[in-house]
C-alpha positions in Angstrom: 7.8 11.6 -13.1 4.6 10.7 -11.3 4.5 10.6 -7.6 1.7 9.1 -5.4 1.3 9.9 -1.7 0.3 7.1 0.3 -1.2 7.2 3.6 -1.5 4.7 6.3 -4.0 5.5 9.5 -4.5 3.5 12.3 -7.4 2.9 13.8 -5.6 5.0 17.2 -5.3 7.8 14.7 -1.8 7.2 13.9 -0.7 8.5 11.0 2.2 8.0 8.4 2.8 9.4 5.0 5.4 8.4 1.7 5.9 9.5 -1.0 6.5 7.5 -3.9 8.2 8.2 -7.1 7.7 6.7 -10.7 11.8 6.6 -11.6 11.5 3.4 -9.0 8.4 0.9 -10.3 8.2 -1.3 -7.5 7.9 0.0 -3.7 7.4 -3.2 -1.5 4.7 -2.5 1.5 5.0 -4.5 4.7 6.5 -5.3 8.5 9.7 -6.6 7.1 12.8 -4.6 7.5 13.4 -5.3 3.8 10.3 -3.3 3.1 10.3 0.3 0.8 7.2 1.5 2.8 7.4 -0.1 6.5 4.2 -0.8 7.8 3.2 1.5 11.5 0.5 -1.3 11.9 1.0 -3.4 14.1 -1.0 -6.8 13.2 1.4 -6.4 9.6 3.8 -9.4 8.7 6.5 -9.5 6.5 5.9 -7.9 2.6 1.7 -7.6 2.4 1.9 -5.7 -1.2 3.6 -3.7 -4.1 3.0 -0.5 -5.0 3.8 -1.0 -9.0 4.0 2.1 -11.4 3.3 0.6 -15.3 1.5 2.1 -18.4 2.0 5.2 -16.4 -0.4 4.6 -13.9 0.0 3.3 -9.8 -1.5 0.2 -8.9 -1.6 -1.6 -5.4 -1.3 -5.6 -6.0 -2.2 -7.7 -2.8 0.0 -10.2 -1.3 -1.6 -11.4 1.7 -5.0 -13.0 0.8 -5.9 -14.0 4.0 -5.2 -10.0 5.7 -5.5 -8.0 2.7 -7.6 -5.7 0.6 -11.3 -6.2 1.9 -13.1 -3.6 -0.6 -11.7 -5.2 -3.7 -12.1 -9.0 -5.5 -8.9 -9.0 -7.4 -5.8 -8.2 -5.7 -4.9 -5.4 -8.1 -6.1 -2.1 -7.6 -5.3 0.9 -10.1 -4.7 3.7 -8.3 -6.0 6.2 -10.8 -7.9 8.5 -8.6 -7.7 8.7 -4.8 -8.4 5.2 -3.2 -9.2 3.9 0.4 -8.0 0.4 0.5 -9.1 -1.1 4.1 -7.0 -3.8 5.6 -7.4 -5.9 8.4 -5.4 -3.0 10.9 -5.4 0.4 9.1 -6.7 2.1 6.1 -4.3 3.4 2.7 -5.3 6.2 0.8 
């Protein structure tokens, strides 16, 4: 089982930390109440993007075009080494 540790600051220096585990594929990441990994950002609406676990590696796949993933040009990102994936409110690492 691989687990990945996610990491949301704010720009306040809030700070909030999960931890993710392979046996589940698919952890949602958003505002909504539905969410896996709830959002402490305040500017975030409903489900932004999916942490996805395939081919044994953790990706992060974009939902929200128009507030999401500056640093990247696809709206997948493999997560194979430590990332730092800006959005429009707080930073994931």
């Amino acid at each position: 089982m691989l687990t990945l540790i996610v990491r949301q600051s704010l720009k306040n220096g809030t700070v909030k930390t999960w931890k993710l585990r392979s046996s589940n594929t698919t952890h949602t990441f958003g505002a909504s109440r539905d969410a896996d990994v709830i959002s402490i950002a305040p500017g975030t609406k409903g489900i932004q993007g999916v942490f996805e676990f395939k081919n044994d590696q953790w990706w992060y796949i974009n939902l929200d075009m128009a507030t999401g993933v500056e640093n990247t040009g696809s709206p997948a990102l493999c997560l194979d080494k430590e990332q730092k994936i800006d959005l429009k409110d707080c930073t994931l690492r």
